[in-house]
Biopython code that builds the backbone (N, CA, C, O; Angstrom):
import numpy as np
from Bio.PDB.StructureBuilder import StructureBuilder

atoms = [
    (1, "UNK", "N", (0.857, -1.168, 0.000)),
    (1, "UNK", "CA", (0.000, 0.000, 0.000)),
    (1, "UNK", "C", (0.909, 1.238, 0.000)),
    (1, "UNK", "O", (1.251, 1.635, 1.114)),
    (2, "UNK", "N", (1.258, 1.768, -0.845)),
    (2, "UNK", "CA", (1.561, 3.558, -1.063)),
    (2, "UNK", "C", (1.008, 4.221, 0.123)),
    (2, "UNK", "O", (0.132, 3.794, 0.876)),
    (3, "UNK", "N", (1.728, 5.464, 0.182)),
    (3, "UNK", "CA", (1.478, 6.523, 0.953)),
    (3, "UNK", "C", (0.016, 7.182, 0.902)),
    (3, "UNK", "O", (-0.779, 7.242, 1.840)),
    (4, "UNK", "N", (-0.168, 7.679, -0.449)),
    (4, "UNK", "CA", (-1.492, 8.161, -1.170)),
    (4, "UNK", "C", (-2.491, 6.966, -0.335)),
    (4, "UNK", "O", (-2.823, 7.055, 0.847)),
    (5, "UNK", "N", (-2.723, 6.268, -0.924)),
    (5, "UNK", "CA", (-3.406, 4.977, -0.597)),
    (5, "UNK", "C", (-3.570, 5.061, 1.573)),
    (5, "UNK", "O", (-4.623, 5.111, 2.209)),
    (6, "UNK", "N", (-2.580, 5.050, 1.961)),
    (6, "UNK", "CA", (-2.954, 5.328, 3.606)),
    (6, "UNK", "C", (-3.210, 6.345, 3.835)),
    (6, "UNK", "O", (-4.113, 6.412, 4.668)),
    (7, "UNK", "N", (-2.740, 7.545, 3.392)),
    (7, "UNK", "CA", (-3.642, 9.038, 3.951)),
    (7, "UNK", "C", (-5.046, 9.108, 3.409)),
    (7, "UNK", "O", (-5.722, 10.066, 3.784)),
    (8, "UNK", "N", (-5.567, 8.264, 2.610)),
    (8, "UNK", "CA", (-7.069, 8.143, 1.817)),
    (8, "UNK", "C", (-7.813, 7.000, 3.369)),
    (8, "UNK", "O", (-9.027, 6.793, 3.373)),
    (9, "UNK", "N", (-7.043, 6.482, 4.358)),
    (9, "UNK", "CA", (-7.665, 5.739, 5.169)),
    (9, "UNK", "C", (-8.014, 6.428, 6.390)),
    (9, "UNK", "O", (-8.855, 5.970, 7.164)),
    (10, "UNK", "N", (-7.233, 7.807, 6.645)),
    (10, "UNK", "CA", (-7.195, 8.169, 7.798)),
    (10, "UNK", "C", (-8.664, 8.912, 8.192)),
    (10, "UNK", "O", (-9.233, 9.102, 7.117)),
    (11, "UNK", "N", (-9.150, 9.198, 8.833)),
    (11, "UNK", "CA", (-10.560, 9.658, 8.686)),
    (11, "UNK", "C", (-10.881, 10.877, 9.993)),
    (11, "UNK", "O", (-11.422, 10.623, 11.069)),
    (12, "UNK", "N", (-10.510, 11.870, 9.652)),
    (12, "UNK", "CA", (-10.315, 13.113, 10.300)),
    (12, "UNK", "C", (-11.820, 13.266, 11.595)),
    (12, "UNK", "O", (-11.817, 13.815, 12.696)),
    (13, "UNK", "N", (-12.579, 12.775, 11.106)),
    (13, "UNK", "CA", (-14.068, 12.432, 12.720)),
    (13, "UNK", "C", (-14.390, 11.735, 13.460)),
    (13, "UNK", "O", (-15.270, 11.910, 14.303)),
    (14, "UNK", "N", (-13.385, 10.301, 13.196)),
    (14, "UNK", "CA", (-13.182, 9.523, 14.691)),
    (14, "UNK", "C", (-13.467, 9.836, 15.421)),
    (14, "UNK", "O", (-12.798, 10.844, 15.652)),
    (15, "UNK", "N", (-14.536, 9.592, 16.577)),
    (15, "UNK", "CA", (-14.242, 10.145, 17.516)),
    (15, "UNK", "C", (-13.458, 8.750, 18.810)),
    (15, "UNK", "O", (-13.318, 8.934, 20.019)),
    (16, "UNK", "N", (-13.138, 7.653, 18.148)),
    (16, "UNK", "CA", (-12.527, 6.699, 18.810)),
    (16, "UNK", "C", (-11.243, 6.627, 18.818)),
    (16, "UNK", "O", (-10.756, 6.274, 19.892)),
    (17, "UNK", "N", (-10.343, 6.904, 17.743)),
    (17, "UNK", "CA", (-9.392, 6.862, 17.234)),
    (17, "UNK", "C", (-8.928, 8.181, 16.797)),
    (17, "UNK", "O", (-9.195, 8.546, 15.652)),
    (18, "UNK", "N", (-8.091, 9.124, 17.791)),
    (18, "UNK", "CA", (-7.275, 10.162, 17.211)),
    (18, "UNK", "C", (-6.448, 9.846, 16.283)),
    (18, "UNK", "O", (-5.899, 8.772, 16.034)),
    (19, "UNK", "N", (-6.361, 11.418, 15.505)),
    (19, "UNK", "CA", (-5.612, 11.565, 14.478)),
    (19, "UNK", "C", (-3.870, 11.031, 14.436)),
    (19, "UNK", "O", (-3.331, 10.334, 13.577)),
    (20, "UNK", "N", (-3.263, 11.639, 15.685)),
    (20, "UNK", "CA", (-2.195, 10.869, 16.276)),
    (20, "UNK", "C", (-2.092, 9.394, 16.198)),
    (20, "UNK", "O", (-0.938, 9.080, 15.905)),
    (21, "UNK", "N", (-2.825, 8.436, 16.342)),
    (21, "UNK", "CA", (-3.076, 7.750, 16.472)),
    (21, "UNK", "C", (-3.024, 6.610, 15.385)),
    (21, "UNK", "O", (-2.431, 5.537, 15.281)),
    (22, "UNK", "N", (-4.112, 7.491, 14.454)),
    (22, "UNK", "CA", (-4.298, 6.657, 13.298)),
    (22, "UNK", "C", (-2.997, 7.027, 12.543)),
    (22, "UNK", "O", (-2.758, 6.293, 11.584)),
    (23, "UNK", "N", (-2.199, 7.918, 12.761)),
    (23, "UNK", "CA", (-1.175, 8.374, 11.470)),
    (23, "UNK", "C", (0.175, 7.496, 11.942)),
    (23, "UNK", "O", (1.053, 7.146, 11.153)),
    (24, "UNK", "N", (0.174, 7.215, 13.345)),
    (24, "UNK", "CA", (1.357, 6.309, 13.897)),
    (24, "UNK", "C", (0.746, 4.670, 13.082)),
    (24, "UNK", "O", (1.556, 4.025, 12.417)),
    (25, "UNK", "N", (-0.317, 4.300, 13.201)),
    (25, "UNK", "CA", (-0.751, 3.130, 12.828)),
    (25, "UNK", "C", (-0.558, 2.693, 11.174)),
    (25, "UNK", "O", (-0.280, 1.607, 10.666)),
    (26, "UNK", "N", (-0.807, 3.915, 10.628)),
    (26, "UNK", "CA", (-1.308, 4.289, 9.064)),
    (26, "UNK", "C", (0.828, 3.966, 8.239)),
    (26, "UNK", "O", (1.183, 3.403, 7.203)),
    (27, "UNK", "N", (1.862, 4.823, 9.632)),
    (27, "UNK", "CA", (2.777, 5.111, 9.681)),
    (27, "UNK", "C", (3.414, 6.137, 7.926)),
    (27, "UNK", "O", (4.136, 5.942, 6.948)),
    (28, "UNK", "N", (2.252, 7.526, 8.693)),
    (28, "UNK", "CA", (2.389, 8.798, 7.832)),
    (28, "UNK", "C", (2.597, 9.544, 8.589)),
    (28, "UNK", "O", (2.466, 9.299, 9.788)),
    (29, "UNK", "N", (3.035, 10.831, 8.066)),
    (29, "UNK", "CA", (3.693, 11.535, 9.067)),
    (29, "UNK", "C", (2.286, 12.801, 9.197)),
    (29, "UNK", "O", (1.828, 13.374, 8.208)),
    (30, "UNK", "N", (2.001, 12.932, 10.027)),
    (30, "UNK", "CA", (0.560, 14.091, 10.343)),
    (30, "UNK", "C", (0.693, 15.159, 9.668)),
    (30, "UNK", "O", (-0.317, 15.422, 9.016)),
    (31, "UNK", "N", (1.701, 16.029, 9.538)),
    (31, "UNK", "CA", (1.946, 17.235, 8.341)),
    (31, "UNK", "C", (1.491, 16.793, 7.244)),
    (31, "UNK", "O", (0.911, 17.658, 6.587)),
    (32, "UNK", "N", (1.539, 15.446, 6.637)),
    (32, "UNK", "CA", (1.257, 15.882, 5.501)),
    (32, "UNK", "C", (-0.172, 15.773, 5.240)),
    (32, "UNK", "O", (-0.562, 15.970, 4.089)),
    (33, "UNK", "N", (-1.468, 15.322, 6.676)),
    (33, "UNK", "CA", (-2.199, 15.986, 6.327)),
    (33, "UNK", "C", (-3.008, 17.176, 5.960)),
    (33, "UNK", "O", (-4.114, 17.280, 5.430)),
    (34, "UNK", "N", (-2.197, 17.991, 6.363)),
    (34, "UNK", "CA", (-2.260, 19.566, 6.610)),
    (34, "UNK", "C", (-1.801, 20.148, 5.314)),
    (34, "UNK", "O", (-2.396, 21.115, 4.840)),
    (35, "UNK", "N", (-0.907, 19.678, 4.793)),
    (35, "UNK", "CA", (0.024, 20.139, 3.523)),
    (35, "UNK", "C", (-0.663, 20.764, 2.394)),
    (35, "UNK", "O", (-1.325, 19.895, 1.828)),
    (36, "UNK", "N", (-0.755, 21.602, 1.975)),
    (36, "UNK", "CA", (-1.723, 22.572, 1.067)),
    (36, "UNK", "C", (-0.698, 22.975, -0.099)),
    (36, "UNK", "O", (-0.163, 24.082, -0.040)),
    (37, "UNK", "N", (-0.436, 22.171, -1.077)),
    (37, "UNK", "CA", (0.914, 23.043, -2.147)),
    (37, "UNK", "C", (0.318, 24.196, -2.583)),
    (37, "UNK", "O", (-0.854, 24.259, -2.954)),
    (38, "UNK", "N", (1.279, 25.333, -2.542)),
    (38, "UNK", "CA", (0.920, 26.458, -2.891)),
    (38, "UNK", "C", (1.422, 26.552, -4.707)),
    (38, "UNK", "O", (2.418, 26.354, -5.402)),
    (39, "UNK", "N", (-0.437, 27.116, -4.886)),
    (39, "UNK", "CA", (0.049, 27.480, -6.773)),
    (39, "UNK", "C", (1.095, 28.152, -7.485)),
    (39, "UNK", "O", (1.436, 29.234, -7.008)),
    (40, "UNK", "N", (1.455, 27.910, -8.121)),
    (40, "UNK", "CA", (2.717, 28.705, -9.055)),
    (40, "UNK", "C", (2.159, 29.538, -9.731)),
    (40, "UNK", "O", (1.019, 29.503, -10.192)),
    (41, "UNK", "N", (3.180, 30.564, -9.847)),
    (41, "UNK", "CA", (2.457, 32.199, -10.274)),
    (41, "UNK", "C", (2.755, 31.691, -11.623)),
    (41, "UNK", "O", (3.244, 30.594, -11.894)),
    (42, "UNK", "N", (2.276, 32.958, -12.723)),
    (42, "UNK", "CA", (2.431, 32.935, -13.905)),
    (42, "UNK", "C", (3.756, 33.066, -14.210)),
    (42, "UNK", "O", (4.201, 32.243, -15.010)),
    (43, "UNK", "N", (4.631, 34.041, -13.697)),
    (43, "UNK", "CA", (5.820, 34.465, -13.756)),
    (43, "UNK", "C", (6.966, 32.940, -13.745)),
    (43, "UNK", "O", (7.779, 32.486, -14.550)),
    (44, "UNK", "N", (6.520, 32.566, -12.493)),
    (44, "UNK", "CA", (7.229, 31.174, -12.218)),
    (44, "UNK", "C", (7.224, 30.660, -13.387)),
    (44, "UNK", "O", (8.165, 30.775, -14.173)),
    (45, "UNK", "N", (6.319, 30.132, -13.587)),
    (45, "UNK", "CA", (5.927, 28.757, -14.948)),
    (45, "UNK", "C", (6.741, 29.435, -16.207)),
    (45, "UNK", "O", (7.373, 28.644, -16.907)),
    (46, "UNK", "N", (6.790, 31.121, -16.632)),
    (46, "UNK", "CA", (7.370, 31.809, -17.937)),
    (46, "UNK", "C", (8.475, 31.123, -18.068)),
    (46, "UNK", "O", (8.842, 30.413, -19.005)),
    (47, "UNK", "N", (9.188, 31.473, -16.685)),
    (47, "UNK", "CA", (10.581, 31.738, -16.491)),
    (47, "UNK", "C", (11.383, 29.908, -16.745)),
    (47, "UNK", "O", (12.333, 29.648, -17.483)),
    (48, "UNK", "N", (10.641, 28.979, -15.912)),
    (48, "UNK", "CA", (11.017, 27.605, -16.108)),
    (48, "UNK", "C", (10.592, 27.058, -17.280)),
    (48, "UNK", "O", (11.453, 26.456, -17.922)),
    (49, "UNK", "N", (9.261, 27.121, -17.821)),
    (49, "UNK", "CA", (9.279, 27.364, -19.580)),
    (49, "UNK", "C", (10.307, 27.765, -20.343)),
    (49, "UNK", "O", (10.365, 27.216, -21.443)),
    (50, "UNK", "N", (11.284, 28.697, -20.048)),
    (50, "UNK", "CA", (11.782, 29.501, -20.830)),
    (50, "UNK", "C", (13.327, 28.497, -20.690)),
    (50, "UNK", "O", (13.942, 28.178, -21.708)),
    (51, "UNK", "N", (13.824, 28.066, -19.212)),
    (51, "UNK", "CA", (14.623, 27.060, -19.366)),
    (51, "UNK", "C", (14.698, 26.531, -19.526)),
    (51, "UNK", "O", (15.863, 26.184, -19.722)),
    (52, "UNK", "N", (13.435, 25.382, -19.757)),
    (52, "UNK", "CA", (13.731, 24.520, -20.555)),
    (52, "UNK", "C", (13.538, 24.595, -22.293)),
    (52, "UNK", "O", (13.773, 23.639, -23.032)),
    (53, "UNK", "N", (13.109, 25.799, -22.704)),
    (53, "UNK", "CA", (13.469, 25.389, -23.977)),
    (53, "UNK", "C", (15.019, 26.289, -23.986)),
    (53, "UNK", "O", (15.572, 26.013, -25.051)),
    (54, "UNK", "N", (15.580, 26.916, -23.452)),
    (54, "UNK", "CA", (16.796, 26.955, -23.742)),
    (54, "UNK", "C", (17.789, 25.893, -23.455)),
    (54, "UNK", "O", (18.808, 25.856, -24.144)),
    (55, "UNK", "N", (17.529, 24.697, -22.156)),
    (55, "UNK", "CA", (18.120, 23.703, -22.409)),
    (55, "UNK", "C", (17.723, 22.775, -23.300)),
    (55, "UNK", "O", (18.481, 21.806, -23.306)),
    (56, "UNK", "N", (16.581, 22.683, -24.258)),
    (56, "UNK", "CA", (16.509, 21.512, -25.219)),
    (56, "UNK", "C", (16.997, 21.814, -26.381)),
    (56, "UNK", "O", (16.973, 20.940, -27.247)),
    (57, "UNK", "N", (17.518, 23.030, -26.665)),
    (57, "UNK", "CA", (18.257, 23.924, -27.965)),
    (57, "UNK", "C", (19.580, 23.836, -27.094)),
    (57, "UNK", "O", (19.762, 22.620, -27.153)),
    (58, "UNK", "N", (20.147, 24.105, -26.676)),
    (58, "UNK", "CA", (21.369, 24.234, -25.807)),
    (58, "UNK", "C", (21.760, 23.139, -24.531)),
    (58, "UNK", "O", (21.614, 23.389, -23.334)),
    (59, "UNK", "N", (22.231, 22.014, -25.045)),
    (59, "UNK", "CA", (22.048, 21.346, -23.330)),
    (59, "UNK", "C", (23.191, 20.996, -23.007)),
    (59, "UNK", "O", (23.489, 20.251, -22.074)),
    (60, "UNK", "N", (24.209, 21.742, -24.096)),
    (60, "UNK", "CA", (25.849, 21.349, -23.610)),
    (60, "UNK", "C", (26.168, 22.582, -22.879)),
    (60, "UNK", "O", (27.351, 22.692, -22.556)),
    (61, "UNK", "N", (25.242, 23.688, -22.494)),
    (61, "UNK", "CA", (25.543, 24.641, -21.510)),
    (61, "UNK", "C", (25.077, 24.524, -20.259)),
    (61, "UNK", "O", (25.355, 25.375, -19.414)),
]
sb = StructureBuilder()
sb.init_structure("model")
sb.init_model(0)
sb.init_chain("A")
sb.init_seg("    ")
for serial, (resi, resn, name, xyz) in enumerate(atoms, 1):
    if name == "N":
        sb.init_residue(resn, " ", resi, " ")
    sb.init_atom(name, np.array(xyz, "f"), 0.0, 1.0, " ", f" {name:<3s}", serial, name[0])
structure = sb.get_structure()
């Protein structure tokens, strides 16, 4: 069973089984239920767009 796959088991309204609990059992680490990736700006994406097509024209630099 994957990681994905055990944080899909953990069930945040227990009221028998804390969260602590289930994530020691599950053996995930509790942050990453919390973990929210933050979106990439437009700027970001230009700029790494832009390296990689200068490394697929250029990749001995």
């Amino acid at each position: 069973m994957n990681r994905s796959e055990r944080l899909a088991l953990v069930d945040h309204d227990d009221p028998v089984l804390p969260l602590v609990a289930q994530c020691r059992l599950l053996k995930v680490a509790r942050s990453t239920l919390y973990y929210r990736p933050a979106p990439m700006s437009a700027d970001d994406l230009a700029v790494m767009r832009r390296m990689d097509e200068l490394h697929s024209a250029l990749p001995f630099y």
